[in-house]
C-alpha positions as CSV (number, residue, x, y, z in Angstrom):
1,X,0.0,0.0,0.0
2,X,1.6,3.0,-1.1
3,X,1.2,6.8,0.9
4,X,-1.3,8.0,-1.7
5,X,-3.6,4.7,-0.9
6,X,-3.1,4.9,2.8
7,X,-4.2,8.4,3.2
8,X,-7.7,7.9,0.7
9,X,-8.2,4.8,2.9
10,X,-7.5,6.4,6.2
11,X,-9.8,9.5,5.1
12,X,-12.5,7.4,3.8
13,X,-12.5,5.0,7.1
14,X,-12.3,8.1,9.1
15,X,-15.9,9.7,7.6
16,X,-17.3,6.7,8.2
17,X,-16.6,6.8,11.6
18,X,-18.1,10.2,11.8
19,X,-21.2,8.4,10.2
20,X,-21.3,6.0,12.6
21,X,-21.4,8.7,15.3
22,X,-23.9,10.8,14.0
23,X,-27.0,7.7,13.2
24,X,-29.8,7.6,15.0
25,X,-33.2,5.8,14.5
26,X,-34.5,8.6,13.1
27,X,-32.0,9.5,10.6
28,X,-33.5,9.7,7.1
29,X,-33.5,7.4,4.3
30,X,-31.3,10.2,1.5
31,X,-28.6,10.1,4.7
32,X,-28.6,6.2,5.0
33,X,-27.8,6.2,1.4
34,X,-24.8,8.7,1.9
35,X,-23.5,6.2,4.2
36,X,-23.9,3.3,1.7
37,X,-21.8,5.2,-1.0
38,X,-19.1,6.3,1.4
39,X,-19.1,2.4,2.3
40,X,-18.9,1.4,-1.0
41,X,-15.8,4.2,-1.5
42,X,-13.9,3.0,1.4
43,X,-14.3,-0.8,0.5
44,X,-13.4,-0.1,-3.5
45,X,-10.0,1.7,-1.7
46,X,-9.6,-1.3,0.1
47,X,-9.9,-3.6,-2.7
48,X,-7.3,-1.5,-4.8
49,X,-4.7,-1.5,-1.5
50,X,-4.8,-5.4,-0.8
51,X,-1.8,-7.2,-3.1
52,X,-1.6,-9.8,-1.2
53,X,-3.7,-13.4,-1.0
54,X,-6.1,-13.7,2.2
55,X,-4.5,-15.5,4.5
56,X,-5.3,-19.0,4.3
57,X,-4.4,-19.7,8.1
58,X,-4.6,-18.4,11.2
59,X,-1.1,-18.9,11.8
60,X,1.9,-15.8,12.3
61,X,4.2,-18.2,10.7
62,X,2.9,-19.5,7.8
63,X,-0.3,-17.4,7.0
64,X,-0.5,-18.8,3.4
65,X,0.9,-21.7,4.1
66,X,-1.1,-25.5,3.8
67,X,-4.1,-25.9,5.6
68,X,-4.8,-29.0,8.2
69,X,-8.7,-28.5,9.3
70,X,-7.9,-30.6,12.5
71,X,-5.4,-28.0,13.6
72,X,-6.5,-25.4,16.3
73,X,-4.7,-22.5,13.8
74,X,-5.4,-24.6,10.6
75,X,-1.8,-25.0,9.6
76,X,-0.2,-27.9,8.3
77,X,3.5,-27.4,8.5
78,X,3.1,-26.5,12.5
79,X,0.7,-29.0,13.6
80,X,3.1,-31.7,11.9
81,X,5.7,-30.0,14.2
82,X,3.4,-30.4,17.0
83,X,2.5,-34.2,16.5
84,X,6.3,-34.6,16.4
85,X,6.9,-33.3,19.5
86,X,3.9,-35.2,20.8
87,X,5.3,-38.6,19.5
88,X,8.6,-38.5,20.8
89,X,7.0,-37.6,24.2
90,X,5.4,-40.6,23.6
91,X,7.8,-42.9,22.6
92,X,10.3,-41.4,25.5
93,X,12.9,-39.7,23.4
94,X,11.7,-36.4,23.5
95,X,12.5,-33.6,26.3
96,X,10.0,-34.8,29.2
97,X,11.1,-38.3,29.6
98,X,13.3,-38.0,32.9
99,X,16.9,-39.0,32.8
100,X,17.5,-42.3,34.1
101,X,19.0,-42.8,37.8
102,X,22.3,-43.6,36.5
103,X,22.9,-40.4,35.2
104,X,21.6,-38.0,38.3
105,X,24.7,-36.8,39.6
106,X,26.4,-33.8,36.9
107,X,29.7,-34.2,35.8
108,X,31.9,-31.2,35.7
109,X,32.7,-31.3,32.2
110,X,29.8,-33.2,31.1
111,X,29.3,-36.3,29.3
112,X,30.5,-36.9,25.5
113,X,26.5,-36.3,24.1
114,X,26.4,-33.0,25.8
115,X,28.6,-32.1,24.2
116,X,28.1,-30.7,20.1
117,X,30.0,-32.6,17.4
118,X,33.1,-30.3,16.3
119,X,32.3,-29.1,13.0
120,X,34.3,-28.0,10.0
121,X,33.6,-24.3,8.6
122,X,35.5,-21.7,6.0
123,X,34.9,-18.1,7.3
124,X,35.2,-15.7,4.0
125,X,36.5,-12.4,6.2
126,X,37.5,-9.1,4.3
127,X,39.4,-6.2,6.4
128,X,37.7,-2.9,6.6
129,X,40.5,-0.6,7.2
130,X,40.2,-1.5,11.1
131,X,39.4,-5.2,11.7
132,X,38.7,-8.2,9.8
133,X,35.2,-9.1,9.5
134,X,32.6,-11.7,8.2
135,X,31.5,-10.8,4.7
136,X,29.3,-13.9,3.4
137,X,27.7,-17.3,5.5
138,X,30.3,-19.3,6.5
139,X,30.2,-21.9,4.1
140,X,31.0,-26.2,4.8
141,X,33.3,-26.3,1.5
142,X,36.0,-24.7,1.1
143,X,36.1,-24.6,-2.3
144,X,32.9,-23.0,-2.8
145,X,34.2,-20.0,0.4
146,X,37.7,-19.7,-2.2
147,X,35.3,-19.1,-5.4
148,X,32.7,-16.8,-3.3
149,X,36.1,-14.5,-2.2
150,X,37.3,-14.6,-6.2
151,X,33.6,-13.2,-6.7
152,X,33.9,-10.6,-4.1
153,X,37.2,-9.4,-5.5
154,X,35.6,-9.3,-8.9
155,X,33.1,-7.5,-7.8
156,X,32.4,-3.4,-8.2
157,X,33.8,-2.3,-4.5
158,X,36.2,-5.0,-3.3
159,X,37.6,-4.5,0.0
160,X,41.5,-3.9,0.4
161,X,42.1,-7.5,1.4
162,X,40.4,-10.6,1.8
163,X,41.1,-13.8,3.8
164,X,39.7,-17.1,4.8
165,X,39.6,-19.0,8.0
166,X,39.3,-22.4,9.1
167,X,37.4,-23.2,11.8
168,X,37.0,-26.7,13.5
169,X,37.7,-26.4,17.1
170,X,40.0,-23.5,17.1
171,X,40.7,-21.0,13.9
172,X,43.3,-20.8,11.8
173,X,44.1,-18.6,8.9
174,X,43.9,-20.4,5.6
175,X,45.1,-17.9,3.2
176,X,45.6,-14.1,2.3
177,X,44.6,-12.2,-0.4
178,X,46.0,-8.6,-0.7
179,X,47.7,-6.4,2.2
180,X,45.2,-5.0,5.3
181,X,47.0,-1.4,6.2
182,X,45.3,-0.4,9.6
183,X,43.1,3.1,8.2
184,X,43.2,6.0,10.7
185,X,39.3,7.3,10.8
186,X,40.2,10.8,11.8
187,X,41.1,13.3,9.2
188,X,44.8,14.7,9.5
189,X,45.5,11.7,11.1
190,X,44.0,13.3,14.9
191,X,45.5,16.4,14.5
């Protein structure tokens, strides 16, 4: 809805409020009709405003999203979430079961599935005159983080240097490309 729709609309909603105000059981027949047209107006600017599809749902999420009539909110893709979670309750792998007796007393540095799997990442990182910093998703290939940096250097305002890191446990700096010079971001240098 652009400005120019929003304002007509607004206006239009606005008089009929005023309408509203103003009946009474004796109001006359040439003034109920005022108030049909305005209606009509206001509902025409409507029509003209609304892009969108009605929402098939009741559902924040996924207002247009599938439609499962058994579901309080009538979505699909959240209800199946739901049953899920209602399952695994169910079959004692989900979150409510109770841990068994074995296992009551914590460890201090916890217990090897507490802890996440270590995972392998490439961080593409360009420098911005100050610090290095991310500049895409971190990506699970290298090759395809080395190609996405060749783009970036390619591209219409490449940084003044670019670098990749590994990260699987710990960091460590793969390779360079061009020379970060720390920038000053005073004029004169702080003069």
């Amino acid at each position: 809805m652009n400005h120019a729709q929003l304002t007509a609309l607004g206006r239009a909603l606005r008089l009929l409020g005023e309408h509203g105000e103003s009946l009474t059981a004796d109001t006359p027949d040439a003034r109920l009709h005022e108030v049909k047209a305005d209606l009509r107006r206001a509902l025409d600017l409507l029509d003209e405003s609304v892009t969108g599809a009605a929402p098939t749902t009741r559902c924040p999420e996924h207002p247009n999203g599938p439609v499962d009539t058994a579901a309080p909110d009538l979505c699909l893709l959240c209800e199946t979430r739901r049953r899920a979670a209602r399952r695994s309750e169910f079959n004692g792998t989900g979150p409510a079961v109770p841990r068994s007796p074995e296992h009551t007393a914590p460890s201090r540095y916890g217990v090897r599935g507490d802890r996440p799997q270590p995972q392998q990442r490439w961080l593409p990182e360009l420098w911005n005159g100050q610090e290095w910093q991310l500049c895409g998703t971190p990506r699970r290939d290298r090759r395809e983080a080395e190609l996405y940096l060749a783009a970036q250097r390619r591209g219409p305002r490449p940084a003044m240097a670019y670098r990749l890191v590994h990260e699987f446990t710990d960091y460590e700096v793969l390779r360079v490309w061009g020379t970060p010079v720390k920038v000053d971001i005073e004029p004169l240098g702080n003069l």
